[in-house]
C-alpha positions, 0 to 999 in steps of 0.5 A: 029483161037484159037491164035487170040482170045488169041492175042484178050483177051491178048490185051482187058486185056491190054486194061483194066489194063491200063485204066486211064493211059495216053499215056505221062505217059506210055511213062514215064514207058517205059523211066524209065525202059530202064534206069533200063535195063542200069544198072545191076540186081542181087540176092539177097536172094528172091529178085532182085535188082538194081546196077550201078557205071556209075555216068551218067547213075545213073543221067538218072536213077534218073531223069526217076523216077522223071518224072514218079512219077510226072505224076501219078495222084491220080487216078493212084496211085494204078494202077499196072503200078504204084505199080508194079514199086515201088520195082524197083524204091526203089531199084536203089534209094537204091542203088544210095545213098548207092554209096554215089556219090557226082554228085547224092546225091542231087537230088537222095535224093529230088527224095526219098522225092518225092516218100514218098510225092507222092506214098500212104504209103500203097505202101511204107510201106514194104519198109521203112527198105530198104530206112532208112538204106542209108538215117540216114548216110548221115544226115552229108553229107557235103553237106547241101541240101543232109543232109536235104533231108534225114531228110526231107525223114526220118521224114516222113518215121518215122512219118507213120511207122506201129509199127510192124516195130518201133524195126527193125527200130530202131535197123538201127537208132541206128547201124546208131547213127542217134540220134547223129549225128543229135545232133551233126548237130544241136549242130554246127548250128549257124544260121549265117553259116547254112541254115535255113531249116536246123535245122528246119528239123534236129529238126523235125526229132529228135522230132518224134524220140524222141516221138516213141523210149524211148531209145532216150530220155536220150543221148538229155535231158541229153546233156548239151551242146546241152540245152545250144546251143538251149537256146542260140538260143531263142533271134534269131528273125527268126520265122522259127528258134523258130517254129523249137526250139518249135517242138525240145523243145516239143519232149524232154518234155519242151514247150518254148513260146518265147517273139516272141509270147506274145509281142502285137506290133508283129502279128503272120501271120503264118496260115499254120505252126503250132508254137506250137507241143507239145508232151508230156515229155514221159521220167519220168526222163527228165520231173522230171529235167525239173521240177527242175527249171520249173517256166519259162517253166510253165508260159510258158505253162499256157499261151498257154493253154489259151483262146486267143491262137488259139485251136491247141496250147491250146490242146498241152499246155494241153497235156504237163501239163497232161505227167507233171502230170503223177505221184503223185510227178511231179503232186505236184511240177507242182501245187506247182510251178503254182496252180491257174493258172492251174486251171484256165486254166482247167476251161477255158478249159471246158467252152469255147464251144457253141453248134450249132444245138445241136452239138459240133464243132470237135475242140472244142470237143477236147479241151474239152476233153484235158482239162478234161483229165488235171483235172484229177490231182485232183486224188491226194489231195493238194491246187488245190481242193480248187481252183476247188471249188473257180473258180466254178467246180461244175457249170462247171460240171452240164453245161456239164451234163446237157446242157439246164441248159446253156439256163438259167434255174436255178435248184433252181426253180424247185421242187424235182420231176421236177429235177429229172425228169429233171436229168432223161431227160437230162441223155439221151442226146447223145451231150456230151457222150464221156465226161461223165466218165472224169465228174464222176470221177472228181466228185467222185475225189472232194467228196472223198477228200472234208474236213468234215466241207466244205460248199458248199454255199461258193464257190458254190450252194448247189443245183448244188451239189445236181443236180450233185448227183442226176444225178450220183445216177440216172446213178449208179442205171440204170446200176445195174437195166440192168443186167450183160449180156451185148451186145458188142454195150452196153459196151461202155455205161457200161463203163460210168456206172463205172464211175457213180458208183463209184462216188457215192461209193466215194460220200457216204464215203466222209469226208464231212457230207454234201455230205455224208449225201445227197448222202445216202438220195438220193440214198435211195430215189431212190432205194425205188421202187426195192433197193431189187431187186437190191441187190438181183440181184448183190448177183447172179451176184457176186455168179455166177462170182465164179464158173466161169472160163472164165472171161473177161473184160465185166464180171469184168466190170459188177462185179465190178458195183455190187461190189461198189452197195453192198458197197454202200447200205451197210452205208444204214441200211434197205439195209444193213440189208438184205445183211447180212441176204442174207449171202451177208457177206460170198458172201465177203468172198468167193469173197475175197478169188477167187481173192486171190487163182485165181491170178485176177488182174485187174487195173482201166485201163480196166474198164476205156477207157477215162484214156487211151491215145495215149501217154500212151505206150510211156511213160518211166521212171515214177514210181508211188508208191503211188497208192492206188488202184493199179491193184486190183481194184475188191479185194479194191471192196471187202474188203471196202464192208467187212469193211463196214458191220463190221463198223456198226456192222452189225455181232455180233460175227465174228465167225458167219462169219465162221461158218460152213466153213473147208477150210476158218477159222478166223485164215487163214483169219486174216493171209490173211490179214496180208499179205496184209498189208506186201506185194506189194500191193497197198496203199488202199488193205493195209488200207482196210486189216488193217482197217478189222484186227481191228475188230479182235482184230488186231491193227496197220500195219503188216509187214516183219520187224516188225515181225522180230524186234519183236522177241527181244521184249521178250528176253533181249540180247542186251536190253539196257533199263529198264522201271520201272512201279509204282509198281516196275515191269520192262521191258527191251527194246532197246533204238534204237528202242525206239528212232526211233518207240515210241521217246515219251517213252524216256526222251528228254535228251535220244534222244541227247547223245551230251547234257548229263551232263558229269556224265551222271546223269539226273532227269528221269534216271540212266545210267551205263556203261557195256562193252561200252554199256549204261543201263539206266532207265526210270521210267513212272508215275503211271497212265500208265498201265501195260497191256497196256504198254505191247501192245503198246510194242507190237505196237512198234516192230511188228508194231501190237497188239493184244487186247481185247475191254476191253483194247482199251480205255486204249491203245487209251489213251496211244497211244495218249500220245505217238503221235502214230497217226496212231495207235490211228486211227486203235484203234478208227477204224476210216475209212482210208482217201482214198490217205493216206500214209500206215505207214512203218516200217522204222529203218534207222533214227537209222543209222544218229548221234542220233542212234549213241548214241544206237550203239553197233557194227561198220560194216566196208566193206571188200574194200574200193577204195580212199574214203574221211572219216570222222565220227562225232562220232568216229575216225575211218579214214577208211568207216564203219557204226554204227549199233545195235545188235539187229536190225541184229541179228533179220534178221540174224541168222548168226550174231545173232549166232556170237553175242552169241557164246561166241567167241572173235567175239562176244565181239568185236565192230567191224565187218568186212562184207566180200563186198564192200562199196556200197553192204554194205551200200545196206545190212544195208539198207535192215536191217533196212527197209526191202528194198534192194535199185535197180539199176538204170532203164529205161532210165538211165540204158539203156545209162549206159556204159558196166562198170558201168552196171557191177560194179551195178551188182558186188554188187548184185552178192557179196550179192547174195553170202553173203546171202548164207553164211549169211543165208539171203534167202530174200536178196538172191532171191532179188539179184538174180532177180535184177541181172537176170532183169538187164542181160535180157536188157544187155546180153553183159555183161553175159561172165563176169557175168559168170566168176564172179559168178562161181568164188563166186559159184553161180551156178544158176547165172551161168546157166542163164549167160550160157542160154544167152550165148548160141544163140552166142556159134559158134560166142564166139568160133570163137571171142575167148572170151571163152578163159577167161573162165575155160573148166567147164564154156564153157561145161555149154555154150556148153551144154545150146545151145545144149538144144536150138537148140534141142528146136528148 
């Protein structure tokens, strides 16, 4: 009785699992496995696979799956019938085309396309390492129809990979070489001897390789053959070939818009395919290449970004136009090569949509926000601003803002009180929400960049411009007013309300007076009721964030809006006034400080969601130097809001500002910021820290190599210069120095050695010859003061002075006449124009033929392997550089020792430097700029041969040892993290690096070489490769992986 029920309940069970299932299909499952039960089972680790060599039965094999899986039917998918004969099924599949028989690879590689198409690839995806490994080899299988169906499998396979799985799968695609190997497939296909079909999915397959792996992207953009072959294939008239040339040519980063597409007696019918997939040029390196001689490509784009062509094809041209324009430098060339254009198409791009029933069609939506996305260009300053303003940007914006204003309501009738009423209502509105922050941003960007004298009645309405301030006035002082306690449902609106603020910090500070001048009235207007409160409320928020310890993003988002409303309120002068009475100053100052001592860095990113996209992880190989934010966007906060209040002169005494404070004095303040201006630190921290010095007395740029070069100053060793003021007291400089920091303290004749008179005679000053050297004289008129020759000397080598207010006006006076610029706009404390170059202290002009004329000294390298040599100034035959005493002694104790000493050394010309060439000229440039060149990176290092990595690195390691003996502790720490770097991505190369290191003593290097070596010691012991190497190294090997596997 007991057994029946079971035998009951086992068969309502069996009843139940296989509900759905019909009768063919189960008799499929049984067929399927009876084949399986021909071949044979094995283990393999925690897993049971599949093996057969008969040829027949792999046929039988293959067909039964096929059958199978074309008889579930949506609703079958997931049934555990199904799922649990997938790992079956994948693994006689693997192993059928791991046999590679000719018989069985063409419908056992259809079959494997089947099975992607067909079964859900939530089920499929544990899998995708099992069934990539066979597939990339027989992409050059003999037979066409195999190769592409692998391709066909692998791009889809690829296409939905999970990223947790991108590294593992490529690690097979390149132990497979499957990059090259579709190369070269394609490379062959000459269209005539060649399916079709064959290069549209080789293509395919290389494009989505190339949008997911970085490392791909440099052995295609840089194989000229292969650019050859395709350009080759642009007169094709196929449709099917330039629909597979688009895709290919949009993963390597170029869009290619054939005469196919634009002549008007041809009409495209193509309804299904898409023509145009651009992904976007995600290599740095190959994006700047295709930039060179990019006109024909942008023309190209431009015209795909236009209204004619369908929404998907628009959406790709912009997405291209936008990884163009990733930096300042791709940026700039694309508008120099297609300005207006562009612009045009942008503002195409962000009108061209309707609402319908107070929505917006998805596509459309889209557009929009590419488009947007593009505008963003005007980030950088240039032509392209002035082409906004023509084509009517600030329309553009207010339509998009504020869309009743599209129903042909004009702002200009409506009194003040019914826009802002207006503004008030339409903020509200929730149809166009997600494009906000790109509106705030693109109108900060255009104010902040905007020329004094712009008037807005030219290109535009000055009411559209005041609606467009008034609504971000409006958005800025509602976030303040809601406090810094934010729900997780409220964080996406505050992040539109960064946007909104910052706009208006950027507005109030803008060049041009009248959108200054209006967005201070407007924001005053509007604070009236509760400004106060506002203020009061942002001095708690920003006094409360430093006693915190946990600070997340919503906290850093809610600081920073607090941060730009005290800067803001700080040009105001009711406002300001109470911020400093409130001790808003040292709130600054203390918040200043947390930043420095707590390490917060924080970019614009992680305030600004919309500026991230799908593409943004994938790009490589693009540096931005020029940013001037940075990723210290709350320290910038802090410092502009300082600066501010010390600009209208809101602090009697700076003193005051330090009163009663032990652990945080002037000096240790002025210190902080002189550091500022002398590190990494991006372009708005260093103007901003110059801009305060100045208001204590420190004028001008601080940095490393100032600070070294300024030594000489008050010392005449190798002083070649004597300038005679009126009153016949002298002082002695250097003519290198001169020449390349202050030309204008030099006679012109001074600058060209080659137009001297023979005697060496001239009106302005007297030249003698000493030990090779030139002693010249130069004597300035009576109207130039000595006190203030001195400072501006001073501004010369340190690159700073220091000076009272009673010296200003006199130094302004000088500095103009020696066109010190940017000197002149420190000494006026004229605020720093946002997106300026910070001044660098940069000697290196000295090393070209006009330096040569100041030379004292030849440096000649220790090797030098069959280099052509010829010097314009002497005649040497051998490489070597012409260099200044005083420019090496003041970064080198060693040398400066040497030059003194008295010795014979001292007294020659010349100076052999004990490294190569290529270290030698690194060494200088170091000298004379305070930068050691690195070695390549990215992309470029990743595809360098073994050899070439090690002959980079050879240089840093002889300068590695030459520091040490040289006393050059910079050059040393520099070296020796651009080795370390370099050997992370390259440990192949760390049983050389080892030997080389011990043998310069570079015990350190060694350690770390040894550290890398350690995880293979078994495997190097049993390869012999240690046998290279001394018993001292293999014991350093030996005891790094004993320490690992103790380490666990």
């Amino acid at each position: 009785m007991r057994s029946s029920k079971q035998a009951a309940a086992a068969a309502a069970t069996a009843t139940e699992n296989n509900r759905g299932i019909s009768g063919h299909m189960f008799t499929l499952h049984q067929r399927l496995y009876h084949a399986l039960n021909l071949g044979t089972r094995y283990s393999e680790g925690k897993e049971w696979k599949w093996k057969c060599t008969d040829i027949e039965i792999q046929r039988h094999v293959v067909r039964s799956i096929s059958s199978f899986i074309e008889s579930a039917s949506p609703d079958t998918l997931h049934h555990p019938l199904v799922k649990d004969s997938v790992t079956d099924i994948v693994w006689a599949l693997v192993w059928i085309l791991q046999h590679k028989s000719e018989a069985v690879l063409s419908i056992a590689a259809n079959v494997v396309v089947k099975l992607i198409r067909i079964i859900p690839n939530s089920i499929l995806q544990p899998y995708s390492l099992c069934l990539v490994h066979p597939l990339a080899p027989l992409l050059s299988s003999r037979r066409m129809e195999v190769s592409i169906a692998c391709a066909t499998a692998l791009n889809m396979i690829l296409s939905n990979l999970s990223a947790t799985r991108e590294k593992s799968v490529w690690e097979i695609l390149s132990e497979t070489k499957t990059v090259f190997l579709i190369v070269s497939g394609i490379r062959e296909f000459s269209g005539g001897s060649m399916a079709t079909e064959y290069f549209q999915e080789m293509a395919s397959l290389l494009s989505t390789i190339l949008q997911k792996w970085s490392a791909s992207r440099f052995s295609v953009w840089n194989d000229t053959k292969l650019m050859e072959v395709l350009e080759a294939m642009h007169e094709n008239p196929d449709v099917s070939i330039k629909v597979a040339l688009l895709k290919l040519y949009s993963g390597i980063g170029i869009i290619i818009c054939t005469e196919f597409f634009f002549m008007n007696s041809i009409r495209l019918k193509i309804v299904k395919q898409r023509l145009l997939i651009c992904m976007p040029a995600l290599c740095g390196n190959g994006a700047m290449k295709l930039l060179q001689n990019g006109e024909a490509l942008l023309q190209m784009m431009v015209l795909c970004m236009g209204r004619s062509r369908p929404l998907s094809v628009q959406m790709e041209g912009f997405r291209l136009a936008q990884r163009l324009a990733t930096n300042k430098q791709g940026c700039l060339k694309m508008l120099s090569l297609c300005c207006e254009p562009i612009v045009k198409a942008i503002i195409d791009g962000m009108t061209g949509w309707t609402l319908s029933s107070g929505k917006i069609a998805n596509d459309q939506m889209s557009l929009l926000v590419e488009a947007c996305r593009l505008a963003l260009i005007i980030r950088w300053d240039g032509e392209h601003h002035d082409y906004f303003w023509k084509k009517g940007i600030d329309k553009v914006l207010l339509d998009l803002l504020l869309e009743k204003f599209r129903n042909g309501q004009s702002v200009h009738l409506l009194t003040l009180e019914e826009q802002m009423s207006e503004a008030q209502e339409a903020l509200k509105a929730d149809v166009l929400l997600v494009l906000r922050p790109y509106m705030w941003d693109i109108l900060g960007w255009l104010a902040i960049y905007c020329r004094e004298d712009f008037n807005p009645n030219i290109h535009s309405h000055e009411l559209l411009i005041d609606m467009l301030i008034r609504c971000a006035c409006l958005t800025f002082t509602d976030s303040v007013r809601k406090g810094w306690q934010i729900c997780q449902s409220d964080l996406s609106e505050t992040f539109r309300s960064e946007s909104a603020s910052r706009a208006v910090l950027m507005m109030i500070y803008s060049p041009c007076k009248y959108i200054a001048s209006k967005a201070r009235s407007m924001l005053s207007e509007i604070l009236k009721p509760t400004g106060k409160e506002y203020l009061k409320h942002s001095l708690r928020v920003l006094n409360f964030t430093l006693t915190r310890d946990n600070f997340g993003i919503p906290d850093m988002l809610q600081t920073g809006i607090n941060l730009v409303a005290l800067t803001c309120c700080a040009c105001l002068p009711w406002y300001r006034s109470y911020i400093v009475k409130s001790g808003g100053v040292k709130t600054l100052l203390a918040f200043i400080k947390w930043c420095l001592s707590n390490d917060v860095h924080i970019g614009r990113l992680s305030f600004a969601p919309h500026l991230h996209n799908i593409f943004s992880q994938r790009l490589c190989c693009w540096v931005c130097k020029e940013d001037w934010e940075g990723n210290d966007i709350l320290l910038l906060y802090g410092l502009w809001g300082l600066a501010e209040l010390l600009h209208y002169g809101s602090i009697s005494k700076n003193v005051d500002i330090f009163s009663g404070q032990v652990e945080y004095t002037e000096a240790q303040f002025v210190r902080m910021l002189q550091e500022i201006c002398s590190d990494n630190s991006a372009l708005g921290l260093k103007w901003n820290a110059a801009y305060i010095l100045s208001y204590f007395g420190f004028y001008g740029f601080p940095c490393k190599l100032g600070r070294r070069i300024g030594k000489a100053l008050d010392e005449n060793e190798f002083a070649d210069t004597r300038i005679i003021l009126a009153k016949g007291e002298s002082m002695s400089v250097h003519g290198v120095v001169l020449a390349i920091r202050c030309p204008s303290l030099l006679p012109p004749e001074e600058l060209s050695h080659d137009e001297k008179a023979s005697d060496g005679s001239s009106g302005r000053c007297a030249v003698d010859k000493q030990y090779g050297k030139f002693k010249k004289d130069i004597r300035l008129s009576s109207h130039v003061d000595n006190q203030a020759l001195s400072k501006l000397l001073k501004f010369v080598y340190l690159g700073y002075l220091h000076a009272g207010d009673e010296h200003v006006k006199k130094l302004n006076i000088l500095a103009k006449h020696c066109s010190l610029q940017p000197l002149s706009t420190m000494l006026g404390r004229r605020r720093p124009k946002w997106g300026t170059l910070f001044p660098i202290y940069d000697l290196t002009p000295a090393l070209a033929l006009t330096g040569h004329h100041f030379s004292d000294i030849i440096l000649k390298p220790k090797e030098t392997e069959s280099i052509c040599w010829k010097c314009r100034t002497c005649s040497l035959s051998l490489p070597h550089m012409h260099a200044h005493k005083v420019v090496l002694s003041s970064s080198c104790d060693y040398l400066r020792a040497l030059f003194q000493s008295g010795m014979q050394e001292s007294r020659s010309q010349t100076i052999e430097v004990p490294v190569s060439w290529e270290a030698m000229i690194k060494l200088v440039n170091w000298f004379y700029t305070d930068e050691l060149p690195k070695p390549s990176s990215g992309c470029l290092w990743d595809n360098m041969d073994d050899e070439e990595k090690l002959h980079q690195l050879q240089q840093y390691l002889e300068l590695c040892w030459l520091a040490e003996f040289w006393f050059l502790e910079d050059v040393q720490d520099i070296s020796y993290k651009v080795i370390v770097s370099c050997l992370d991505s390259a440990r192949q190369l760390s049983i050389k690096i080892i030997k080389i290191a011990s043998e310069l003593s570079l015990w350190k290097l060694a350690e770390v070489a040894a550290n890398y070596l350690a995880p293979f010691y078994r495997q190097l012991c049993h390869t012999g490769d240690l046998e290279a190497l001394n018993e001292e190294l293999v014991d350093m090997i030996r005891d790094a992986s004993v320490r690992l596997s103790q380490e666990g």
